[in-house]
Backbone as a printed PyTorch tensor [residue, N CA C, xyz], in Angstrom:
tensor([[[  0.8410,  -1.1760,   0.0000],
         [  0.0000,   0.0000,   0.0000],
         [  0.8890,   1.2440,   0.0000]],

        [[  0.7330,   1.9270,  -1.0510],
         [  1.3370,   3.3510,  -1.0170],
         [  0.8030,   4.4330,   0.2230]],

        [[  1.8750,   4.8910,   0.3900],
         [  1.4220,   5.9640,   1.3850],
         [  2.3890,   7.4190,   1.3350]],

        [[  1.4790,   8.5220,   1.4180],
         [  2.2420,   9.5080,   1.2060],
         [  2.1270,  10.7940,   2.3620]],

        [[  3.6040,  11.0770,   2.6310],
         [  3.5580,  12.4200,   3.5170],
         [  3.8320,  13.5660,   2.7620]],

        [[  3.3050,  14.4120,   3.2090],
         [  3.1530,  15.6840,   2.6940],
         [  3.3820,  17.2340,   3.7200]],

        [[  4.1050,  17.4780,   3.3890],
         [  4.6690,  19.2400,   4.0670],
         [  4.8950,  20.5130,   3.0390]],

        [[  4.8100,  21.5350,   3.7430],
         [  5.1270,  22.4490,   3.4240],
         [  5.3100,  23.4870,   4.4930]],

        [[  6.5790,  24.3490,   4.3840],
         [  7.1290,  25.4750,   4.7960],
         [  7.9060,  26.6470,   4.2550]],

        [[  7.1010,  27.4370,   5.2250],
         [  7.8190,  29.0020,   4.6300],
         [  8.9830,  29.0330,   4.7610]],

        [[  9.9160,  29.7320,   4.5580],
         [ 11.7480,  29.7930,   4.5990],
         [ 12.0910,  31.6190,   4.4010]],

        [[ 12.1980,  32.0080,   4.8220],
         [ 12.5540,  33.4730,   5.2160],
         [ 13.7400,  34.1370,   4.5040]],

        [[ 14.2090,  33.4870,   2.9630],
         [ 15.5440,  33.4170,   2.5080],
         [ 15.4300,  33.7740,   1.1260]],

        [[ 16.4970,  33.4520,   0.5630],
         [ 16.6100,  34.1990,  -1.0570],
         [ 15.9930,  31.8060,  -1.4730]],

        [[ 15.7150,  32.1820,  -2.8860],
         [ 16.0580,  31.0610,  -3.2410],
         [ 17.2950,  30.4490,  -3.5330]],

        [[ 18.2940,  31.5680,  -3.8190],
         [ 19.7580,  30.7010,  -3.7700],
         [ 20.1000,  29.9450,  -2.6370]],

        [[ 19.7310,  30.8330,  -1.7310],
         [ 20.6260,  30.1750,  -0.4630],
         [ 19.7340,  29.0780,  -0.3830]],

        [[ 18.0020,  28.6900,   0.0140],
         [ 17.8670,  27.5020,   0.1100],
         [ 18.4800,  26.3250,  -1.0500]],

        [[ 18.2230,  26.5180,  -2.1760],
         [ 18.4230,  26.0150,  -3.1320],
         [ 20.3060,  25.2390,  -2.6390]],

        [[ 20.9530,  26.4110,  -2.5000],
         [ 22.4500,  25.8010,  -2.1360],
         [ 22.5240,  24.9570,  -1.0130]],

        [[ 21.5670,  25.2230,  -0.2900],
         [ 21.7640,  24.5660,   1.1270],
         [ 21.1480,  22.9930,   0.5360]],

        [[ 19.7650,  23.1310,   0.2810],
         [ 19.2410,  21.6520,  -0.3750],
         [ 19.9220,  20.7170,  -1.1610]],

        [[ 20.5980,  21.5060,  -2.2370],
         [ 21.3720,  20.9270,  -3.3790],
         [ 22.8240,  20.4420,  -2.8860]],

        [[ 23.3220,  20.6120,  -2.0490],
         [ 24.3330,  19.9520,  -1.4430],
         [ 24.3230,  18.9260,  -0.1200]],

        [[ 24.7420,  17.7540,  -1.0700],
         [ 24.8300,  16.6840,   0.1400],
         [ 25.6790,  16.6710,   1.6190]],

        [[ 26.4240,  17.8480,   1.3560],
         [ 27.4240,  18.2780,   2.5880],
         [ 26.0730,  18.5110,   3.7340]],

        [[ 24.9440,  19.2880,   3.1780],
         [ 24.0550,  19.9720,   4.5500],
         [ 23.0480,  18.7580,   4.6080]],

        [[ 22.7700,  17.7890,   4.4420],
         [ 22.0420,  16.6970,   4.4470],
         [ 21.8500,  16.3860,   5.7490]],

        [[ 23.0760,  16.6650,   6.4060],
         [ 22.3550,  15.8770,   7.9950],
         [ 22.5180,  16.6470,   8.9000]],

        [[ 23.0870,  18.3960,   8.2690],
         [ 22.4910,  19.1580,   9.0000],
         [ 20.4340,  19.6360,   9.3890]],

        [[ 20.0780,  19.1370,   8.1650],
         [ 18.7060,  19.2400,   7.5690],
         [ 17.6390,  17.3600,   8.8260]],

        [[ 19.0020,  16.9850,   8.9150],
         [ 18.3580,  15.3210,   9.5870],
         [ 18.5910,  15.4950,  11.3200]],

        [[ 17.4200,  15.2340,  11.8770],
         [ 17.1430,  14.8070,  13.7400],
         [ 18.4300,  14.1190,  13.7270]],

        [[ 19.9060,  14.4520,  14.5950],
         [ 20.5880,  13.8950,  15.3300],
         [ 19.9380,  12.2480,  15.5250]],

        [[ 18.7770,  12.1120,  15.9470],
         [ 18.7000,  10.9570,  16.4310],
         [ 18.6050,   9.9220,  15.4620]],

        [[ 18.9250,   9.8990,  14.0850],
         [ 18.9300,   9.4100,  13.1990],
         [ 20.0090,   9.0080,  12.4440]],

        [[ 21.0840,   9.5030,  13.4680],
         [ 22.4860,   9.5950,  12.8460],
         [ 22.6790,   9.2620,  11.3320]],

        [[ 22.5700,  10.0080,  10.9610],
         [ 22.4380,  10.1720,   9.2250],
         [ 23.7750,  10.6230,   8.8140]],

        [[ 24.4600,   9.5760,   8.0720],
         [ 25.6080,   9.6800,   7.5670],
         [ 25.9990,   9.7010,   5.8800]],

        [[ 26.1520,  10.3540,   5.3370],
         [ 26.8340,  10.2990,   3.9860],
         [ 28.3260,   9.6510,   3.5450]],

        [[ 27.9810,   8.2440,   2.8840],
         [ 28.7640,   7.3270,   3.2210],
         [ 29.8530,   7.7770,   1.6830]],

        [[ 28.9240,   8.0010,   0.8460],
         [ 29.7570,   8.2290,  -0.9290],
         [ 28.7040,   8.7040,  -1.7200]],

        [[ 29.0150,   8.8510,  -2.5440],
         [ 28.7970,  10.0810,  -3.5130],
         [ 29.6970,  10.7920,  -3.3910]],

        [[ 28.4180,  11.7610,  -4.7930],
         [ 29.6810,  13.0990,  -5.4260],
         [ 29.2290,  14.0870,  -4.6040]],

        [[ 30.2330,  14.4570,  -3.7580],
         [ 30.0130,  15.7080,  -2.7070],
         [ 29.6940,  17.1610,  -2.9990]],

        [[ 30.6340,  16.5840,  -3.9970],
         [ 31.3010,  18.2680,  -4.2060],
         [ 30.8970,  19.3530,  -5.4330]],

        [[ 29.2650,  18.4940,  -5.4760],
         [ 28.5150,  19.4150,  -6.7390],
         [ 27.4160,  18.7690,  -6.3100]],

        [[ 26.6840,  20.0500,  -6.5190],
         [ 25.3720,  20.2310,  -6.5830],
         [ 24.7800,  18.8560,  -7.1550]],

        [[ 23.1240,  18.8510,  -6.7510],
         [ 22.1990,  17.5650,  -6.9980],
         [ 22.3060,  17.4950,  -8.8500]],

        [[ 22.1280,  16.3950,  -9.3800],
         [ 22.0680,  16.3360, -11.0320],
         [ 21.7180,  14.8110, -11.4080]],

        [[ 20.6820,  14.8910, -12.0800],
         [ 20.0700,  13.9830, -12.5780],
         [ 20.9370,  12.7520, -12.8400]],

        [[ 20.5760,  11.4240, -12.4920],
         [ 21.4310,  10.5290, -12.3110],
         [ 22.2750,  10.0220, -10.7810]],

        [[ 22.4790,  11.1620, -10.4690],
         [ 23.1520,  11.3490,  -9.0140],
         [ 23.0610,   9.9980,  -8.1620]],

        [[ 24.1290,   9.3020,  -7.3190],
         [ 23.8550,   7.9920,  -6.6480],
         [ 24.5680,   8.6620,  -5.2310]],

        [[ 23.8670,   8.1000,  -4.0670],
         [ 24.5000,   9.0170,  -3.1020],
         [ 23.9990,   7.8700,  -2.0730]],

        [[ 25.1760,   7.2380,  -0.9930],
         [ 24.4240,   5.8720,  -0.0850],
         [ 24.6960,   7.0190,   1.1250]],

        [[ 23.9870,   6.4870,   1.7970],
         [ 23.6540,   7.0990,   3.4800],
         [ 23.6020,   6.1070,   4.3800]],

        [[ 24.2630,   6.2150,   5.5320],
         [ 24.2270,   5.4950,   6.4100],
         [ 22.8230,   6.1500,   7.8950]],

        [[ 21.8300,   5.0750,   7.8630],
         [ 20.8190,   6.0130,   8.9910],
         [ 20.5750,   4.8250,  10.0560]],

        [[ 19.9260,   5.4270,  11.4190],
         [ 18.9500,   3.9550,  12.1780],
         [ 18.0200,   3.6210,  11.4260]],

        [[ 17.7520,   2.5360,  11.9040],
         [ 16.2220,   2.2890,  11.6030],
         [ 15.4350,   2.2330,  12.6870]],

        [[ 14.3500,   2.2030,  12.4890],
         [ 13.1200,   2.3470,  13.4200],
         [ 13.4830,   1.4190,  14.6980]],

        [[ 14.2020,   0.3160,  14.4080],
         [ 14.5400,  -0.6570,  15.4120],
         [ 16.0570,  -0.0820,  16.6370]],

        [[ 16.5610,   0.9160,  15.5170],
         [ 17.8680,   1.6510,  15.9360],
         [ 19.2230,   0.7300,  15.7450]],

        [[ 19.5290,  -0.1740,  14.7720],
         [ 20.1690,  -0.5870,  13.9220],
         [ 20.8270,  -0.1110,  13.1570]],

        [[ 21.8220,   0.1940,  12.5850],
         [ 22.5270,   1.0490,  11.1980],
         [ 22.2290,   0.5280,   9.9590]],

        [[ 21.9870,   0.8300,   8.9530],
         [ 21.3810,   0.3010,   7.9570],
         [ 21.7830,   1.1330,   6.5290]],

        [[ 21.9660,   0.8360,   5.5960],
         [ 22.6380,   1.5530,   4.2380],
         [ 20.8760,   1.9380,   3.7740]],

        [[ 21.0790,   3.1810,   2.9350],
         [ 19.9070,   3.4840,   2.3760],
         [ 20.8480,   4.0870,   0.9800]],

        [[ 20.5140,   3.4420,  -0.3820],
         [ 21.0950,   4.2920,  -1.4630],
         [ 20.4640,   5.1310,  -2.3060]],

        [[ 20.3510,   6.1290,  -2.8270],
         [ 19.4790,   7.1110,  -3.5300],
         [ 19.9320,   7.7030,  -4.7750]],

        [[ 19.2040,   7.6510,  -5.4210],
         [ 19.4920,   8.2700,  -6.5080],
         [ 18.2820,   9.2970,  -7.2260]],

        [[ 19.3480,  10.2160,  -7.7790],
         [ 18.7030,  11.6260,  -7.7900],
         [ 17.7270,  11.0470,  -9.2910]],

        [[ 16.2320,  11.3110,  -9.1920],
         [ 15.4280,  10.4340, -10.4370],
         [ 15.2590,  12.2700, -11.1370]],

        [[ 15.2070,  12.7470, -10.6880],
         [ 15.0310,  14.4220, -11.8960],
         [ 15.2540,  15.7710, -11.0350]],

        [[ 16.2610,  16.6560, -11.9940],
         [ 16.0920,  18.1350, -11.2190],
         [ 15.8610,  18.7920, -11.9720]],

        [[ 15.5410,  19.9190, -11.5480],
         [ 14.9590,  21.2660, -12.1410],
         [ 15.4520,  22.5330, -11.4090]],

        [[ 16.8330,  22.6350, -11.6780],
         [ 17.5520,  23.9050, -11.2260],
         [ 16.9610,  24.8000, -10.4940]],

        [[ 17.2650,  25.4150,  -9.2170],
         [ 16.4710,  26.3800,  -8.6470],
         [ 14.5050,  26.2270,  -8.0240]],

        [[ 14.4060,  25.0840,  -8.6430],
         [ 12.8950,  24.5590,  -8.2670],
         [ 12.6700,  23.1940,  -7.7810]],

        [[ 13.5280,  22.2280,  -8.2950],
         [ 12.9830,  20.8910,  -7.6150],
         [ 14.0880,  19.7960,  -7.8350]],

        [[ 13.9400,  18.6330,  -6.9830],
         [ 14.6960,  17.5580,  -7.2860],
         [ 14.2390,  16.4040,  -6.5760]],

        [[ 13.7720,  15.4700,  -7.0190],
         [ 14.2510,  13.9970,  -6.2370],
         [ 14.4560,  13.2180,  -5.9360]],

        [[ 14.5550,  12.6550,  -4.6320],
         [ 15.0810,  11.6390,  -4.2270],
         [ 14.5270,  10.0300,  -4.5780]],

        [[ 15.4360,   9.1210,  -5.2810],
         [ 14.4860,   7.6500,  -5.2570],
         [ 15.6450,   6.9530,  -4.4430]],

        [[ 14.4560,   5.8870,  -4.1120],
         [ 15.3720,   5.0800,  -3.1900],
         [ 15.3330,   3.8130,  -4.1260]],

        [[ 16.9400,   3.4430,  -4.3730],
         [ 17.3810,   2.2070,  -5.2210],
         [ 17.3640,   1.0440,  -4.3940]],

        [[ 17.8820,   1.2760,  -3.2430],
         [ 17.5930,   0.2350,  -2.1970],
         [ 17.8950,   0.5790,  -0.7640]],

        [[ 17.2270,   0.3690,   0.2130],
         [ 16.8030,   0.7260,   1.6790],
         [ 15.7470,  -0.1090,   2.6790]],

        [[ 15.1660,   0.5560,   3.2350],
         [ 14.5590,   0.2820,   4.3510],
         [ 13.0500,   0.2420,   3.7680]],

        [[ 12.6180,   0.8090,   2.5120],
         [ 11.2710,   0.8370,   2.4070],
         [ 11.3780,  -0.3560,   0.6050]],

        [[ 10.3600,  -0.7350,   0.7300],
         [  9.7370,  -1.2280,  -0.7660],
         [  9.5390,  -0.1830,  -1.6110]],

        [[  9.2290,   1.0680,  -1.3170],
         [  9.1380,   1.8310,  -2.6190],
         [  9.4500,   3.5320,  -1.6450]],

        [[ 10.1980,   4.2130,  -2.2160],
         [ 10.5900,   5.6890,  -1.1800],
         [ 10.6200,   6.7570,  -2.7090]],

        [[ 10.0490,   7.6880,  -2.4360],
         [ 10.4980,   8.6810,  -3.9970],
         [  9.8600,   9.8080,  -3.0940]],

        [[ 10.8460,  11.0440,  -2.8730],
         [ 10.9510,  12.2350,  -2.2190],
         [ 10.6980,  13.1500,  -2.7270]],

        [[ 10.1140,  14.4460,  -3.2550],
         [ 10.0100,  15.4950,  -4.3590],
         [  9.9020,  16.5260,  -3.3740]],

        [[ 11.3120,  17.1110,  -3.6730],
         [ 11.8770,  18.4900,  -3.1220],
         [ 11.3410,  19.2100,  -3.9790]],

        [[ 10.2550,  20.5280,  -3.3610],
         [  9.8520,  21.8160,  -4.3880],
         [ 10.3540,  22.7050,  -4.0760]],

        [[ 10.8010,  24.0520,  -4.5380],
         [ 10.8870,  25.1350,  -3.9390],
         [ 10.3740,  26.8040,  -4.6050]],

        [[  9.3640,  26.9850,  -4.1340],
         [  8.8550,  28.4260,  -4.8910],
         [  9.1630,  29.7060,  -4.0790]],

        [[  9.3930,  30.3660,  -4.5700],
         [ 10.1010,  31.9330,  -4.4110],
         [  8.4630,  32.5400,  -4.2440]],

        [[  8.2970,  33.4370,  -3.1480],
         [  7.1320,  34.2990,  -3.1480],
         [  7.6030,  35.5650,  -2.5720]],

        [[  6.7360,  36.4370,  -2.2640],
         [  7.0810,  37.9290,  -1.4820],
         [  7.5780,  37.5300,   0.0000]],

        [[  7.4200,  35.9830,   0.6050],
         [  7.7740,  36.1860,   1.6600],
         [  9.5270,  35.7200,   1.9520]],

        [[  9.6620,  34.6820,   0.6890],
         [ 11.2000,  34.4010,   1.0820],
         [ 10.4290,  33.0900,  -0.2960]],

        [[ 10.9330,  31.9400,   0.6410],
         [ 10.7700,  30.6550,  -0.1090],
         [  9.6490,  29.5940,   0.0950]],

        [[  8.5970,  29.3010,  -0.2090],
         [  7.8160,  28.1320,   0.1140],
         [  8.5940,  26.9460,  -0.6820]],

        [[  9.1490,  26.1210,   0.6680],
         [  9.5930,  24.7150,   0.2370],
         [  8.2710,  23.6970,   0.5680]],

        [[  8.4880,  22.7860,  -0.7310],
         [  7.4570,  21.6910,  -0.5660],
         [  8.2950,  20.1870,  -0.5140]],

        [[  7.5370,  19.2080,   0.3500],
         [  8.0200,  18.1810,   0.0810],
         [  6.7980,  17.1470,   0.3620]],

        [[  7.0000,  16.2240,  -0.8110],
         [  5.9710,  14.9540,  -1.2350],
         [  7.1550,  13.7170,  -1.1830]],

        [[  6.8150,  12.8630,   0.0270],
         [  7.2850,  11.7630,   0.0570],
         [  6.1650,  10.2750,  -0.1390]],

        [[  5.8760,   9.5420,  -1.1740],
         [  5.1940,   8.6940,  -1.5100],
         [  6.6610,   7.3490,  -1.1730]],

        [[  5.8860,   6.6290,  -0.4430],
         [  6.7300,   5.1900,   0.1840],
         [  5.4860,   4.0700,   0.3470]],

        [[  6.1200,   2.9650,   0.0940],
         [  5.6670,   1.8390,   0.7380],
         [  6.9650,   0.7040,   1.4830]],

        [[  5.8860,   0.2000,   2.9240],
         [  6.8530,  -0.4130,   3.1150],
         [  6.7120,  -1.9240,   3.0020]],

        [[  7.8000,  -2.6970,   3.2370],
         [  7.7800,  -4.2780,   2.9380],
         [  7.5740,  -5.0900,   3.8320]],

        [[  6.7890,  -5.7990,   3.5910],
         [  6.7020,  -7.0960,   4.7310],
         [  5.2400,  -7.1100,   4.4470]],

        [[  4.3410,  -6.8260,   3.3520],
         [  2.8000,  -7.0920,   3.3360],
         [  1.5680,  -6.2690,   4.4390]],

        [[  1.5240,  -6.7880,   5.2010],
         [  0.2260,  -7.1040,   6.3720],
         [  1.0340,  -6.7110,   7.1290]],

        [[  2.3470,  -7.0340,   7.5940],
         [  3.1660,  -6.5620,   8.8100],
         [  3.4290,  -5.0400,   8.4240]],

        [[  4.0280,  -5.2360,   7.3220],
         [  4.1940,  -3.7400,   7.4880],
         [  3.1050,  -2.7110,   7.2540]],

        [[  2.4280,  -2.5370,   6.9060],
         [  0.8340,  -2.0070,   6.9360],
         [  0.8250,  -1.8320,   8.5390]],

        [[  0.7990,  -2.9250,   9.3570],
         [  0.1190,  -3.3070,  10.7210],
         [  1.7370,  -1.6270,  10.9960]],

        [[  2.6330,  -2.5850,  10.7410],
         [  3.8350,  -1.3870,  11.5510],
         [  3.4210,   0.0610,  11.2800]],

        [[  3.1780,   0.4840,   9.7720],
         [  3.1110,   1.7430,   9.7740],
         [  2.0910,   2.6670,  10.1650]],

        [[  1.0090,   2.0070,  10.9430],
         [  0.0330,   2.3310,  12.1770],
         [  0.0740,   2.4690,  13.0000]],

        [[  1.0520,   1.4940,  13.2670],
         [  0.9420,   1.3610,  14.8950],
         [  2.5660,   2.6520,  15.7120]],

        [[  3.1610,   2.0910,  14.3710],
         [  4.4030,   3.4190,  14.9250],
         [  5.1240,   3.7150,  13.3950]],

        [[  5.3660,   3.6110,  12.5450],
         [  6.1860,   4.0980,  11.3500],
         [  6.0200,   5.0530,  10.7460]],

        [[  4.6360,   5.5730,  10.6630],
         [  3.6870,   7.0550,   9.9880],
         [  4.1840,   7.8690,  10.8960]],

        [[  4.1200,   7.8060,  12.3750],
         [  4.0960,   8.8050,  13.3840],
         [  5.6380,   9.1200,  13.7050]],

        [[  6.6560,   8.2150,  13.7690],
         [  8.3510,   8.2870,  13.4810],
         [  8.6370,   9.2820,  12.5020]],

        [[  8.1980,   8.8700,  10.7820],
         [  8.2600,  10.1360,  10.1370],
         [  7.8730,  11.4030,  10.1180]],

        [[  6.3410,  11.4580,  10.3870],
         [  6.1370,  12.3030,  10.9990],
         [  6.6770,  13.1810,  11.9970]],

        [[  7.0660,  12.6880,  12.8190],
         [  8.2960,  13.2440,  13.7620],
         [  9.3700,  13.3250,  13.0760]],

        [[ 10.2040,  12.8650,  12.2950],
         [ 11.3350,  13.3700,  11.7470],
         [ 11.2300,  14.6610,  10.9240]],

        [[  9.9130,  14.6420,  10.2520],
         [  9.9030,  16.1020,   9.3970],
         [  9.6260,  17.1310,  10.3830]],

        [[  8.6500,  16.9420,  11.3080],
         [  8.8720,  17.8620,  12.4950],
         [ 10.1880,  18.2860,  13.0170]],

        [[ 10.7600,  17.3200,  13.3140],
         [ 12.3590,  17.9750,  14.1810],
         [ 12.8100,  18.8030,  12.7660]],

        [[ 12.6670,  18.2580,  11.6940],
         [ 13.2730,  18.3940,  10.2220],
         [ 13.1030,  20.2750,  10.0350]],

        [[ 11.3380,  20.3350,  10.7020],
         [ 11.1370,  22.1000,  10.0400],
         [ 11.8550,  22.7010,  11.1000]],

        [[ 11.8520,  22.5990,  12.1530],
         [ 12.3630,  23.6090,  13.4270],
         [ 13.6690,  23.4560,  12.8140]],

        [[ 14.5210,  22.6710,  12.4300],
         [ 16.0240,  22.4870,  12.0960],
         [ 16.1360,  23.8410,  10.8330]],

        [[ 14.7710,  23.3170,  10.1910],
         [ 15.2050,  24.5210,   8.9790],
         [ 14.8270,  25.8090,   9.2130]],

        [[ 13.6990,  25.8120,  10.2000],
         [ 12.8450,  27.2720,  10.8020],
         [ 14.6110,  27.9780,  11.4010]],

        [[ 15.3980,  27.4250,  12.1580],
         [ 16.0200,  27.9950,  13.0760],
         [ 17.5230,  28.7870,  11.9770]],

        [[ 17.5080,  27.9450,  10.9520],
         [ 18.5970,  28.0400,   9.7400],
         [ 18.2570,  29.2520,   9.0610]],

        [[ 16.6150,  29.3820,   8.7090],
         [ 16.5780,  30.1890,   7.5150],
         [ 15.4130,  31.0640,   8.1630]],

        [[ 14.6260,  30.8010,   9.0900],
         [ 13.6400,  32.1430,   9.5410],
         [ 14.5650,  32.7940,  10.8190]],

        [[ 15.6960,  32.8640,  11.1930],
         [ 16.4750,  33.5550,  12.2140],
         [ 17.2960,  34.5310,  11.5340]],

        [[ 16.8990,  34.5100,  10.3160],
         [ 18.2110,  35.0630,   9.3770],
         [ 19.8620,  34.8020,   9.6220]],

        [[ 20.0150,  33.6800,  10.2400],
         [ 21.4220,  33.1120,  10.5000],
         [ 22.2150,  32.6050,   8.9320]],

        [[ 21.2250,  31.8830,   8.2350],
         [ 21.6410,  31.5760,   6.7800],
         [ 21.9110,  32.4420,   5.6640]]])
């Protein structure tokens, strides 16, 4: 069963700067809850997101285990969007879509994460009982991380 989270937040900034901050895998786990220890294991660091892109991460899992998650960048759109698929990880199906629109107030970033996870009936049963509400909480810690970056004017 597909399932999808959905956010959006204001950002108090130019679009370059979010855009630079997003588009580089260096700020990736500045952008990730500590408690997730989110590591960037390889990839290309040292340039911006680009179609094709393969990038493995080291994260917990829900169980708090270390676990490889690999991604690859499925489409960008300079200055507006990019994202994330998952080639292989923790879910049966993960595809991330980073938006970002420029308005009078700074930046409305969007993000559409459509996932399913594996194990049938179990995992269905899991992502009820605690897996929806984990992510959920991660994009939470996720906006205050970015509220404090880009609505403090520190960025």
């Amino acid at each position: 069963m597909l399932h999808r989270l959905y956010r959006e937040q204001q950002l108090n900034c130019t679009i370059e700067s979010v855009w630079n901050f997003f588009s580089s895998h260096d700020h990736f786990s500045e952008a990730t809850p500590e408690v997730m220890n989110f590591l960037v294991v390889s990839g290309i660091l040292d340039r911006p997101v680009f179609k094709g892109m393969e990038i493995e991460y080291r994260v917990l899992s829900f169980l708090g285990s270390p676990i490889k998650w690999e991604m690859m960048i499925s489409q960008v759109e300079d200055y507006k969007s990019f994202t994330g698929f998952q080639k292989k990880g923790p879910y049966k199906y993960w595809n991330h879509f980073h938006e970002f629109i420029p308005n009078d107030k700074g930046v409305l970033m969007k993000d559409t994460v459509d996932y399913e996870l594996p194990l049938g009936i179990i995992g269905r049963i899991a992502h009820r009982l605690f897996i929806k509400k984990k992510l959920e909480s991660i994009f939470d810690l996720r906006s205050g991380v970015l509220n404090a970056l880009f609505n403090n004017n520190d960025y």
